[in-house]
C-alpha positions as CSV (number, residue, x, y, z in Angstrom):
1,X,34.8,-7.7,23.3
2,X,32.1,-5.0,24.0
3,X,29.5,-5.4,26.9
4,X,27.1,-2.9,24.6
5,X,24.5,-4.1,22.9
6,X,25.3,-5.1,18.9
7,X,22.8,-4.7,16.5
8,X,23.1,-6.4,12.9
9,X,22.5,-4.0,10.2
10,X,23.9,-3.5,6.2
11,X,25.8,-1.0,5.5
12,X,26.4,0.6,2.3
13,X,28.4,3.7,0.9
14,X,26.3,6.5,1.8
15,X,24.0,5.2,4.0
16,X,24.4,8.0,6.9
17,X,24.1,11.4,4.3
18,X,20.4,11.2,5.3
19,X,19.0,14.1,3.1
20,X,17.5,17.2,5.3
21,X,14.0,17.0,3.4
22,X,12.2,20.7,3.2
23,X,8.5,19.9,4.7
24,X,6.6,21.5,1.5
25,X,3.2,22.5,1.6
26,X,0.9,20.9,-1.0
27,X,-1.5,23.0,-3.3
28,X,-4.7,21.8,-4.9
29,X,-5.2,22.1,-8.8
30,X,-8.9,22.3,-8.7
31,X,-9.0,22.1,-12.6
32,X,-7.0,18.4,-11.5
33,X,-9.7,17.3,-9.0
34,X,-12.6,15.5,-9.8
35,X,-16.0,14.1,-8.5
36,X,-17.0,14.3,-5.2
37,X,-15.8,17.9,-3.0
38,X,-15.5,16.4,0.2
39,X,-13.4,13.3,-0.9
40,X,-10.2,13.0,1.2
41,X,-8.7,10.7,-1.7
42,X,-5.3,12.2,-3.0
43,X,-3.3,12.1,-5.9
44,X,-0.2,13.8,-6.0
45,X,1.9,15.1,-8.7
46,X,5.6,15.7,-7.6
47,X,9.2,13.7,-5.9
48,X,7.4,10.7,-3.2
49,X,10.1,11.1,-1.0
50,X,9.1,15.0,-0.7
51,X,5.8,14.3,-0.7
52,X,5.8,12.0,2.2
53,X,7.9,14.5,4.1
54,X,4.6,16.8,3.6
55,X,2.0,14.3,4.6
56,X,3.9,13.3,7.2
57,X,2.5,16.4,9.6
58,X,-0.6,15.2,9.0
59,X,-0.7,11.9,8.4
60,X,2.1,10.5,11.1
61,X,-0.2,7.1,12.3
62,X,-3.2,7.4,10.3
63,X,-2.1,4.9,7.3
64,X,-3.7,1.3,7.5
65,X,-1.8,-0.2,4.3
66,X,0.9,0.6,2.6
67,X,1.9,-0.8,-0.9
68,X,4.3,0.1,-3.3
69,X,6.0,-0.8,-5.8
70,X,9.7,0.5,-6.4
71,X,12.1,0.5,-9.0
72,X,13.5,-3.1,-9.3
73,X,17.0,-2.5,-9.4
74,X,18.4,-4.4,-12.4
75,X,21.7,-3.1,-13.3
76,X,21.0,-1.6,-16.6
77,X,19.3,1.1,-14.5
78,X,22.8,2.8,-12.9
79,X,25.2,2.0,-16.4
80,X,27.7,4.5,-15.1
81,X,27.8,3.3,-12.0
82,X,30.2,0.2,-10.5
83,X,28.6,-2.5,-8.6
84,X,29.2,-1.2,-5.0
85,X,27.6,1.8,-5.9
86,X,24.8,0.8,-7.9
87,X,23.5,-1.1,-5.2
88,X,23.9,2.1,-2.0
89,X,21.9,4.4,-4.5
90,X,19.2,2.0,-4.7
91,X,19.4,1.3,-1.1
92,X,19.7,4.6,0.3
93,X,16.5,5.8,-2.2
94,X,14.5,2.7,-0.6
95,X,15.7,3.4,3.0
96,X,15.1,6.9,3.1
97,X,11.6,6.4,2.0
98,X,10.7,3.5,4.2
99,X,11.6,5.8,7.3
100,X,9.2,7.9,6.6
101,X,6.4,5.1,5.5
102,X,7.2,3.5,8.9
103,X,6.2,6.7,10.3
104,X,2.7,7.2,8.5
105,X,1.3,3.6,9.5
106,X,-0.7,3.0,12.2
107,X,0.4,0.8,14.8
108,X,-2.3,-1.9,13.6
109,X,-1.3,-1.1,9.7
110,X,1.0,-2.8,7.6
111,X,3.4,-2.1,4.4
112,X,4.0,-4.6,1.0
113,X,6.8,-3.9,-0.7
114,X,6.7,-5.4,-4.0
115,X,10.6,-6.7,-5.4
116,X,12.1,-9.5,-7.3
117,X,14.9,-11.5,-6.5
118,X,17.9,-9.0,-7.2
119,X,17.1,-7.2,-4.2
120,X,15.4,-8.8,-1.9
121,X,18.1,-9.9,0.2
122,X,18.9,-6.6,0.5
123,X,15.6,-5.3,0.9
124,X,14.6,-7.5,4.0
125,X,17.6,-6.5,6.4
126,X,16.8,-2.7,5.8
127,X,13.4,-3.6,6.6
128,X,14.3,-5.9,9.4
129,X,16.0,-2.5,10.9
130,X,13.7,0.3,10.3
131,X,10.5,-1.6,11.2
132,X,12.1,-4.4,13.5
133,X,12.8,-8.2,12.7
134,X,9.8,-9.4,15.0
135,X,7.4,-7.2,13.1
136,X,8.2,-9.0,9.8
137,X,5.3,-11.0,8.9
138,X,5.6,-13.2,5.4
139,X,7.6,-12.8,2.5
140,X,4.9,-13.7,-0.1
141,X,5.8,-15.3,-3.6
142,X,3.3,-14.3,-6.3
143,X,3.8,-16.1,-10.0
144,X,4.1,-13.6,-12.2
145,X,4.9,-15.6,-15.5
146,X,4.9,-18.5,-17.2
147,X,7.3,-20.5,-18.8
148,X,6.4,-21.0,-22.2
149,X,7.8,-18.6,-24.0
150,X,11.0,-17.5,-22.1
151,X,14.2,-17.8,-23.7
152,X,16.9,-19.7,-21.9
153,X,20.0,-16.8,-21.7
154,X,21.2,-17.8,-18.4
155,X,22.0,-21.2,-16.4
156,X,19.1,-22.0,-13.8
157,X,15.9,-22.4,-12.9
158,X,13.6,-19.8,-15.0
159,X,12.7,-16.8,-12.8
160,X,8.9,-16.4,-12.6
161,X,8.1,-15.1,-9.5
162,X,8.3,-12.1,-7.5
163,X,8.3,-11.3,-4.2
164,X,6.1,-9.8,-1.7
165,X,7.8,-8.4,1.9
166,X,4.9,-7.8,4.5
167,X,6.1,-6.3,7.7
168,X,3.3,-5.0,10.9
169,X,3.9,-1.5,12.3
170,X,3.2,-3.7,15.2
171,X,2.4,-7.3,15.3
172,X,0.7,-8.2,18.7
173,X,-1.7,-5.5,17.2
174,X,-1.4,-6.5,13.1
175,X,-5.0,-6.6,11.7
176,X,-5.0,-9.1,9.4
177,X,-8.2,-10.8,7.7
178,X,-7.8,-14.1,7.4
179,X,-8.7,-14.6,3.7
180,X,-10.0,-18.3,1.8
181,X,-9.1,-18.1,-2.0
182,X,-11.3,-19.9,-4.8
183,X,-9.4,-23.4,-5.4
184,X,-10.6,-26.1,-8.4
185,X,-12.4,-28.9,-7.2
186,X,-10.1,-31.5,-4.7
187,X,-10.8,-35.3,-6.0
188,X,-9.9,-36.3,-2.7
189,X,-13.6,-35.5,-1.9
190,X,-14.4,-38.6,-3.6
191,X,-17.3,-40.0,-1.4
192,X,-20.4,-39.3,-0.3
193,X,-23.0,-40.6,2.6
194,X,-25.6,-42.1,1.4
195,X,-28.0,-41.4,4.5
196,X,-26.6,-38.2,6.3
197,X,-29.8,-37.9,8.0
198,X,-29.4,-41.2,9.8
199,X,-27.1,-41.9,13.2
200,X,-23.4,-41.6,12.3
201,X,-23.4,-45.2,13.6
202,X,-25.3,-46.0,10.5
203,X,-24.0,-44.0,7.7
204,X,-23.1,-46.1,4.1
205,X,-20.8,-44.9,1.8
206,X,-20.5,-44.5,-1.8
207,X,-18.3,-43.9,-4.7
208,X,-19.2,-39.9,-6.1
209,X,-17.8,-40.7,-9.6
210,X,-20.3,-43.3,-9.0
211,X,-23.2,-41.0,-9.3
212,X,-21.3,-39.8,-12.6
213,X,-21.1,-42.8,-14.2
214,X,-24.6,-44.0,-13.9
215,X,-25.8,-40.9,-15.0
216,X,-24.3,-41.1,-18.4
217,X,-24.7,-45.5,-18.3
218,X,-21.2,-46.0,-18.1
219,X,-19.9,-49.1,-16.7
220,X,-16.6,-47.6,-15.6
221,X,-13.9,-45.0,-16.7
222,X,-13.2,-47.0,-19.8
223,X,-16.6,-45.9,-21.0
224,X,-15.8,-42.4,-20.4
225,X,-12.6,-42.1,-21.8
226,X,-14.2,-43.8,-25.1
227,X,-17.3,-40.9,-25.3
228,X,-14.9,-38.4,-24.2
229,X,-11.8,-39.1,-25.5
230,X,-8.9,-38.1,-24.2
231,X,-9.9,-35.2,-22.3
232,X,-12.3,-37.6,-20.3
233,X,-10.8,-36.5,-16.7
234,X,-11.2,-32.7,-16.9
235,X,-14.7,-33.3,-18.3
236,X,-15.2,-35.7,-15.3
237,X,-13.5,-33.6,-13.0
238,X,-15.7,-30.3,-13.8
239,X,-19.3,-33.1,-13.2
240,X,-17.5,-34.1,-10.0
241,X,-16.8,-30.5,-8.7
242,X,-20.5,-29.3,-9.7
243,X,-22.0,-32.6,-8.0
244,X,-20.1,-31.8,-4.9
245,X,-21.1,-28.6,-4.6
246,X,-24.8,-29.8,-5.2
247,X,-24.5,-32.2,-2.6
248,X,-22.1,-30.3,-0.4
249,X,-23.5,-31.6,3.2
250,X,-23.0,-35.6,2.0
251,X,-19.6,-35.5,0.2
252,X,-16.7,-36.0,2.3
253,X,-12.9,-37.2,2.0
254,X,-11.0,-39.5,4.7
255,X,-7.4,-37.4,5.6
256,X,-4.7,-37.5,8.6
257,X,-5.8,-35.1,11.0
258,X,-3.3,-32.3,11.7
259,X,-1.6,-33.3,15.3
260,X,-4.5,-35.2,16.9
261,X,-5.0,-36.1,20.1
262,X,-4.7,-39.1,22.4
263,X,-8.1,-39.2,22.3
264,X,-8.1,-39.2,18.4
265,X,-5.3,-41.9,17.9
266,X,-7.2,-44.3,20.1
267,X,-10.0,-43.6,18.0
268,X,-8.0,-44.2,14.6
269,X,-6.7,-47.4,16.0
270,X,-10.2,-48.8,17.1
271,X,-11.4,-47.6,13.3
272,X,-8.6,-49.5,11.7
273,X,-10.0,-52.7,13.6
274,X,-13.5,-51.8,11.9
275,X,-13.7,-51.2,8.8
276,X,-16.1,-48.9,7.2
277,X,-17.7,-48.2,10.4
278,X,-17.8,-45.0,11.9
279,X,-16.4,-43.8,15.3
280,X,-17.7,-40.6,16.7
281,X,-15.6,-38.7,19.2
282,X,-18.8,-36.0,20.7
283,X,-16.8,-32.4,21.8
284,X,-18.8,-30.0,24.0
285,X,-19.0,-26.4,21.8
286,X,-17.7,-28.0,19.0
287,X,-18.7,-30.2,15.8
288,X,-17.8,-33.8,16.1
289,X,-15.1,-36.0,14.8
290,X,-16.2,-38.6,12.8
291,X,-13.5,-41.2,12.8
292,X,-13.6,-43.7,9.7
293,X,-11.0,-46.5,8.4
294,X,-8.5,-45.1,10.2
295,X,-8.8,-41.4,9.1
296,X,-10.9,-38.4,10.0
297,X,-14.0,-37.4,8.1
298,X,-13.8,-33.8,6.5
299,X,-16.7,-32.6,5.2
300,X,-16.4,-30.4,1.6
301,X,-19.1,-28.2,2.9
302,X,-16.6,-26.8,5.2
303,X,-14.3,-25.9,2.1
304,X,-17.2,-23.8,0.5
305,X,-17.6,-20.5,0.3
306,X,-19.5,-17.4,-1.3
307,X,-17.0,-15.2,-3.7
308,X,-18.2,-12.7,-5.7
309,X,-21.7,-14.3,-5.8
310,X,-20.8,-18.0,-6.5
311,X,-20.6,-20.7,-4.3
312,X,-16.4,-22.1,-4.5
313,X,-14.4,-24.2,-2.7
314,X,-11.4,-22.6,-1.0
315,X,-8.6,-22.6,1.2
316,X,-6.9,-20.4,3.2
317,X,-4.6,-18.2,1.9
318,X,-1.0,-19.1,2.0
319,X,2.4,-17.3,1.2
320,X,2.6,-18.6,-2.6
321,X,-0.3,-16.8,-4.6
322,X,-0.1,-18.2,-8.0
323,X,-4.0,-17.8,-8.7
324,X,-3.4,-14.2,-9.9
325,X,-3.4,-13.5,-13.4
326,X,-0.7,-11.3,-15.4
327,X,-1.4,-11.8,-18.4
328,X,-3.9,-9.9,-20.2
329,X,-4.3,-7.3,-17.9
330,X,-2.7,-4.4,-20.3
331,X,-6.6,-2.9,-20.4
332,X,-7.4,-2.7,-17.0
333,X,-8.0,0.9,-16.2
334,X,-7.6,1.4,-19.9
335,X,-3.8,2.8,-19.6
336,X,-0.9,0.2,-20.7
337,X,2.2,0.5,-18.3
338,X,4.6,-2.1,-19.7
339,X,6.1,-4.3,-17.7
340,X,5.3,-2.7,-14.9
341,X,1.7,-2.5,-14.7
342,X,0.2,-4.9,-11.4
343,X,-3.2,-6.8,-11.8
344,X,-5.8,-5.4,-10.0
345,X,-6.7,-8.5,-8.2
346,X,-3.8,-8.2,-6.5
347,X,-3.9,-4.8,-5.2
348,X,-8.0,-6.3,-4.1
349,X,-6.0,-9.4,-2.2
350,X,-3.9,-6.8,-0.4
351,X,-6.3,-4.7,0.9
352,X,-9.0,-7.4,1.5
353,X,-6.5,-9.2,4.4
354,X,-4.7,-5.7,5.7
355,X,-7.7,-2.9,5.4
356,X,-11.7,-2.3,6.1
357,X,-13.9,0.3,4.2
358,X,-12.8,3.9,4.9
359,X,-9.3,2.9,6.1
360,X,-6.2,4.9,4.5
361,X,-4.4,3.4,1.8
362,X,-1.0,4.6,0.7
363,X,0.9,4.2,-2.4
364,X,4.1,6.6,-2.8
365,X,5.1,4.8,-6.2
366,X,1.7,4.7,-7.8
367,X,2.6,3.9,-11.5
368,X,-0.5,3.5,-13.3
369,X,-2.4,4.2,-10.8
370,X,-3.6,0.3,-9.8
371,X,-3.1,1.1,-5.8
372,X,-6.0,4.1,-6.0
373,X,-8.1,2.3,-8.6
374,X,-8.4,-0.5,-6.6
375,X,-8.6,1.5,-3.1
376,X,-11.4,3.4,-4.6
377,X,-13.4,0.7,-5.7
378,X,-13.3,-0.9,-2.4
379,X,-14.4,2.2,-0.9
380,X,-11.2,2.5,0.9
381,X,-9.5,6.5,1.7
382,X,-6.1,6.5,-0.7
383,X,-3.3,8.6,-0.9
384,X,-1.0,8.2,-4.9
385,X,2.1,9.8,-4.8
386,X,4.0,9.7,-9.0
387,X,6.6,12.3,-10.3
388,X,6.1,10.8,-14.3
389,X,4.3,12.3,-16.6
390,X,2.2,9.2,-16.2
391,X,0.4,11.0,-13.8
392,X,-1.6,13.1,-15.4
393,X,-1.4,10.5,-18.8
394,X,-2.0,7.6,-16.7
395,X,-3.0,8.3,-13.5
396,X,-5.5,10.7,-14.1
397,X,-7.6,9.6,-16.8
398,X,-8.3,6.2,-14.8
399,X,-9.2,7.9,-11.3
400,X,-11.9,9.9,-14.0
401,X,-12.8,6.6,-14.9
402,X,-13.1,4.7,-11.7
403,X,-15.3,7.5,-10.3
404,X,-17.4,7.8,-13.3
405,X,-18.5,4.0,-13.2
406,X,-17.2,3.9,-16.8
407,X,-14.1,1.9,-15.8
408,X,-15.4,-1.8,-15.7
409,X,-11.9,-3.4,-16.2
410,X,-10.0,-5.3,-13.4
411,X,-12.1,-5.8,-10.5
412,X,-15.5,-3.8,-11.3
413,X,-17.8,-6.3,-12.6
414,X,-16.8,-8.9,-9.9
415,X,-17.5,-6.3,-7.1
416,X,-20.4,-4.9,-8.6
417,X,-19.0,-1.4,-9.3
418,X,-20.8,1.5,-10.7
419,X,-18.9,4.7,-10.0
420,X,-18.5,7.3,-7.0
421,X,-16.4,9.5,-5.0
422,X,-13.7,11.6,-5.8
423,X,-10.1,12.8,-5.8
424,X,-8.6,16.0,-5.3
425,X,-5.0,16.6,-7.0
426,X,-2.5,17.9,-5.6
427,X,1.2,19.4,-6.8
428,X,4.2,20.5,-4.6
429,X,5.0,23.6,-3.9
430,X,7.8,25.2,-5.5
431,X,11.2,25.7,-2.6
432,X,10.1,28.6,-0.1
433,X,13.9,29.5,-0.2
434,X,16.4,30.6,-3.1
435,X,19.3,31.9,-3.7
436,X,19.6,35.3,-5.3
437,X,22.3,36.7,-8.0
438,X,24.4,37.8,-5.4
439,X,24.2,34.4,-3.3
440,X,21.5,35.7,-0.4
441,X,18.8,33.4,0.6
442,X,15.6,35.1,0.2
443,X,11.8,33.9,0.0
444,X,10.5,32.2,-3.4
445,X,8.7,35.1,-5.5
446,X,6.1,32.5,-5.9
447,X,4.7,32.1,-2.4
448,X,1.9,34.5,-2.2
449,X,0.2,35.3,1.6
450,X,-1.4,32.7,2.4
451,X,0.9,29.9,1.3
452,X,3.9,31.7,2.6
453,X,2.2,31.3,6.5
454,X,1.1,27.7,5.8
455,X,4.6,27.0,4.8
456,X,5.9,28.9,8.2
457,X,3.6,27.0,10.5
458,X,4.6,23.5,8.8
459,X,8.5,24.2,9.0
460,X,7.8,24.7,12.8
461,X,4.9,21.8,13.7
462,X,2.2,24.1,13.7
463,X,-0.9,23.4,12.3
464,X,-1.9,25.9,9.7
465,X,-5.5,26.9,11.0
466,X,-5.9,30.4,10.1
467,X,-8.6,32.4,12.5
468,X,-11.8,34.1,10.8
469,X,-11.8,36.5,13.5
470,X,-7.9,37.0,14.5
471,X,-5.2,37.4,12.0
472,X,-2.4,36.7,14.1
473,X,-3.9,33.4,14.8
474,X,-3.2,31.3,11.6
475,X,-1.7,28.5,13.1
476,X,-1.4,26.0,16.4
477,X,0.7,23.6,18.1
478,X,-1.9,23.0,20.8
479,X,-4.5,24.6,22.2
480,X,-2.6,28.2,23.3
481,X,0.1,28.2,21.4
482,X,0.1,30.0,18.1
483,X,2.0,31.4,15.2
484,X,2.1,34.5,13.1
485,X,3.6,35.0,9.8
486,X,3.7,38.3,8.2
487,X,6.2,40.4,5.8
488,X,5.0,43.7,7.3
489,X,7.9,45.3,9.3
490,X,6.9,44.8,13.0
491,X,6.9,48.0,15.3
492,X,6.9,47.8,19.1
493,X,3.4,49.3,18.9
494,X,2.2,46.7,16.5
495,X,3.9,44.3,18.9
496,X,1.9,46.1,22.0
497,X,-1.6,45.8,20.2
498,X,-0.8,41.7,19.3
499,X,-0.3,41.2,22.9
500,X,-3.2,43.2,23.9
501,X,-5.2,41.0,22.2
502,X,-4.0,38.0,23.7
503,X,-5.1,35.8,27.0
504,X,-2.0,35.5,29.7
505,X,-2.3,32.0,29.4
506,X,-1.6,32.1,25.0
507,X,1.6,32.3,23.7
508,X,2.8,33.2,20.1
509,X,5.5,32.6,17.5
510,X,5.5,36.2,14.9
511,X,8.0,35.0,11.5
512,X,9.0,38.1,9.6
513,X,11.1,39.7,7.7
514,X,12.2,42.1,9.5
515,X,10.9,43.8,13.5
516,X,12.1,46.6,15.6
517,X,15.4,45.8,17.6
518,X,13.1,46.6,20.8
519,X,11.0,43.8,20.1
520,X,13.5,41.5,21.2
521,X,12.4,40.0,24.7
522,X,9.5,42.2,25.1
523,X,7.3,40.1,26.1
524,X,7.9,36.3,27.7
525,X,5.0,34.7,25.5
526,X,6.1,36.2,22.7
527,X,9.0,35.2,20.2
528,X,9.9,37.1,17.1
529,X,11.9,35.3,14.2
530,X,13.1,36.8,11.1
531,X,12.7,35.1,7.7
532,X,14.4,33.7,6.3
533,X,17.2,33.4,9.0
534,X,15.1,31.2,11.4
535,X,15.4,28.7,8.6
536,X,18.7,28.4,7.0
537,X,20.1,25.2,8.3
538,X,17.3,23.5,9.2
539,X,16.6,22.0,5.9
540,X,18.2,21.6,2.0
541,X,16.1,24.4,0.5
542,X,16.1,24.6,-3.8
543,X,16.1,20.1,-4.6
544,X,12.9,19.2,-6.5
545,X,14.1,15.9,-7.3
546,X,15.4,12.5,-5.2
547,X,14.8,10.3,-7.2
548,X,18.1,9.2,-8.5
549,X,16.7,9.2,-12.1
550,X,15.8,5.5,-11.6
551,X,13.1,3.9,-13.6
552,X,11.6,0.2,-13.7
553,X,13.6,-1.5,-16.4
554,X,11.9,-4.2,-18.9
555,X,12.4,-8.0,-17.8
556,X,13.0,-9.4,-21.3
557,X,15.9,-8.4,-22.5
558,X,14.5,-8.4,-26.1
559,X,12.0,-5.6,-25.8
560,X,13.0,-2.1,-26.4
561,X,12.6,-0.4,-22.8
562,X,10.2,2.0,-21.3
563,X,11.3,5.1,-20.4
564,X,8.7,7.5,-18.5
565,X,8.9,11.3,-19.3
566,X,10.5,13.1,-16.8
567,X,8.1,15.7,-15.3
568,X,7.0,19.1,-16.0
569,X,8.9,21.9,-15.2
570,X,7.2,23.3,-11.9
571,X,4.4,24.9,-13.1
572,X,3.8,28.4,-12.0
573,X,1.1,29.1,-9.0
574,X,-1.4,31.3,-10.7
575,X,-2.5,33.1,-6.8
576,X,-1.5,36.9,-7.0
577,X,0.5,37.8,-3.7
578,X,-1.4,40.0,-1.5
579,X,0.1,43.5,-1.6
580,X,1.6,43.8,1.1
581,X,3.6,40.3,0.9
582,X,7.0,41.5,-0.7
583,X,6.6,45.3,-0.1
584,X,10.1,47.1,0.0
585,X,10.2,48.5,3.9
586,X,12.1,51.9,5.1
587,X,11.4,51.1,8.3
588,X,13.2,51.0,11.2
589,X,15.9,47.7,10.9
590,X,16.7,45.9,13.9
């Protein structure tokens, strides 16, 4: 047996052919973008797992939440495929995107991954690897459904929930808001003191439905039932919650406490001995226990809360959220995304426990666009990623909306939005390398100047920074380092005035496509590269697609499914290459 250390993991056919992603630069559509200039809100058009290869540069532990929402992986989705290898695509497209995701978050951030039960299992050991089993934090059940309705077509329980993994970058420093959801009125608050204001030695007790009953000269519930018929509790239920709440600091219920004391059971005991009087336990820093009939006292003040303007009673959030409604939310945002469209409350919950105002946000399966909607509302930072043509049918239209105010669907009214902000969108750009008639790599006829260098200093962790007042200096990796991309042939005397110009402390990397053999070793803080040598290898240059061709398939099996558009061709960059960009050279060849 081996002394090394084992390490439990799934494996799955393919799971080691990581891809080598291309870092792409991203261009702004300005005829795309909307509202506000300065926004750093982003919605991008193009593959997610390519896309988060581009932010990750800049965004590598900057991401508070992440949610998304991937392809539930049904079956019907890979028809050509057997079992075995239905199941590795779909793993290998998750895993290879959560790498990257785990990457972006924060070390105080956290990621939801939303899934039903056919992955799941699945799901939580490739989580429990890339982001570790002791930063797991809940797996959340959220109702989705109900019942009535569903047709029986297989043995078992009906499936109406799905499934909600929440994993910490890092849990000792997880933020997490600890959140109190509205609840209907508990009729285990059924009395009430009749003089709070007296010694707790003194307090009498009476019945609340009481109060009810001699309101409306009823004798007892028999009375009720007969003026109310047979919907007499819920009418006397919805008196009894509005009474409580109207006499909040008198109504109380008798319950266990939760691991008490020594202290508390003595207490309990001595109660049992006294009926209806109360036993007060005094705590220094703390309210007291009021000890009655054997029970504690809790008071339904301490259940209330203010929600969206109205006094409730709540409780804490727990790991089953069946409160959220899914039906009947086909207008928010005023796109329909069937079957796959998420309420906005939900998104709201999710960022309400795991985010503050102004934090980043990051959905890389966007959809509909619920994630941004939502994020923007709540005046959180948000980064969509979508490759459909629901971007721009979807996607776009409701960001409009949300920033114009004109969206009041979903959460608006009960947050009290009116509009702001912006978003700028975004598109991929094309692969800086192809492949010519005769099989030679050479650059993409589409890059013009300025995206050619930007694409240079990403593919070698520079920062593209370009100088007003030196052109060599269009990019750093810290504060003297520096990189120069250029087609112009490089001459030793061009290479003599660079240096020249530079401080013995600065040192440079010069990308070209093609340099004088003396060059070579000229100088020790300068290197010389040619393009696009320097990056064959590095990367798979010419993909625009990874993702598998998987879609969300329908959950009812008697609905015709929905089948996104697949996206636009590319669409050509409109910039005009500067002239000297693809120039043919005579000059001197290395």
């Amino acid at each position: 047996m081996s002394n090394g250390k084992q390490k439990l993991e799934l494996t799955w056919i393919g799971k080691n052919e990581q891809p080598k992603l291309e870092p792409r630069i991203l261009i702004e559509d300005p005829e795309k973008s909307y509202g506000d200039k300065n926004t750093e809100n982003m919605l991008i058009y193009g593959d997610n797992l390519l896309a988060l290869k581009a932010l990750e540069q800049d965004f590598t532990g900057k991401i508070k939440c992440i949610y998304i929402d991937p392809p539930f992986n049904t079956g019907s989705a890979f028809e050509h495929y057997d079992d075995s290898l239905e199941h590795s695509i779909w793993l290998s497209l998750l895993r290879n995107r959560l790498e990257i995701l785990h990457r972006l978050l924060a070390f105080e951030g956290s990621i939801y991954v939303h899934i039903d039960n056919n992955e799941q299992a699945y799901l939580k050991v490739i989580m429990d690897e890339i982001f570790n089993r002791d930063n797991f934090v809940q797996m959340i059940s959220v109702k989705r459904a109900s019942p009535a309705g569903f047709k029986v077509i297989n043995p078992g329980p009906l499936t109406v929930t799905d499934y909600i993994l929440l994993y910490a970058k890092d849990k000792s420093r997880f933020y997490y808001n600890p959140l109190r959801i509205p609840v209907q009125y508990d009729d285990n608050y059924n009395l009430y003191i009749k003089n709070i204001n007296d010694s707790s030695d003194n307090w009498v007790f009476g019945k609340l439905v009481d109060i009810i009953y001699e309101k409306f000269q009823f004798n007892d519930w028999r009375d009720a039932k007969k003026t109310w018929g047979n919907n007499w509790k819920s009418v006397r239920d919805s008196l009894l919650g509005d009474l409580a709440i109207e006499m909040k600091d008198s109504v109380v219920s008798i319950r266990d406490p939760h691991k008490p004391s020594q202290t508390i059971r003595d207490a309990m005991s001595l109660s049992r001995k006294n009926p209806d009087k109360v036993i007060t336990i005094m705590r220094d820093g703390y309210n007291p226990i009021y000890i009655l009939n054997g029970g504690s006292l809790s008071f339904y003040k301490d259940k209330l809360r203010v929600i969206d303007g109205d006094l409730v009673p709540t409780e804490l959030l727990t790991d089953f959220w069946a409160d959220i409604n899914f039906a009947g939310i086909a207008s928010e945002g005023g796109v329909q995304f069937k079957n796959s469209k998420k309420p906005e409350m939900l998104l709201r919950r999710v960022l309400e426990i795991s985010s503050q105002e102004g934090d980043f946000i990051l959905d890389s399966f966007l959809g509909s666009g619920t994630t941004a909607a939502v994020a923007h509302k709540m005046k959180r930072k948000w980064i969509g990623v979508e490759l459909g043509e629901h971007c721009h049918s979807h996607c776009l239209p409701r960001l409009q909306a949300v920033c114009d105010g004109s969206d009041q669907t979903g959460i608006s009214k009960s947050i009290k939005w009116k509009g702001g902000g912006g978003f700028k969108y975004y598109y991929l750009a094309p692969s800086l390398l192809k492949q010519d008639k005769y099989g030679n790599w050479i650059i993409e006829e589409k890059y013009n100047a300025d995206m050619l260098a930007a694409a240079m200093a990403k593919h070698n962790n520079f920062k593209y920074r370009p100088s007003e007042e030196v052109y060599w200096k269009q990019g750093q990796s810290s504060e003297k380092d520096f990189i120069y991309t250029t087609t112009q042939f490089i001459t030793v005397e061009k290479l003599d005035q660079i240096h020249e110009e530079m401080q013995p402390d600065e040192s440079l990397l010069i990308c070209c496509k093609k340099y004088s053999k003396p060059c070579e070793n000229r100088y020790s803080n300068i290197t010389i590269k040619k393009i696009p040598q320097m990056l064959l290898g590095k990367c798979e240059f010419g993909r625009e697609d990874y993702s598998l061709n998987i879609i969300s398939m329908p959950r009812n099996e008697n609905e015709p499914e929905f089948v996104p558009k697949g996206p636009d061709k590319q669409k050509k960059i409109k910039n005009e290459s500067s002239p000297d960009l693809f120039e043919e050279n005579n000059g001197e060849d290395e």
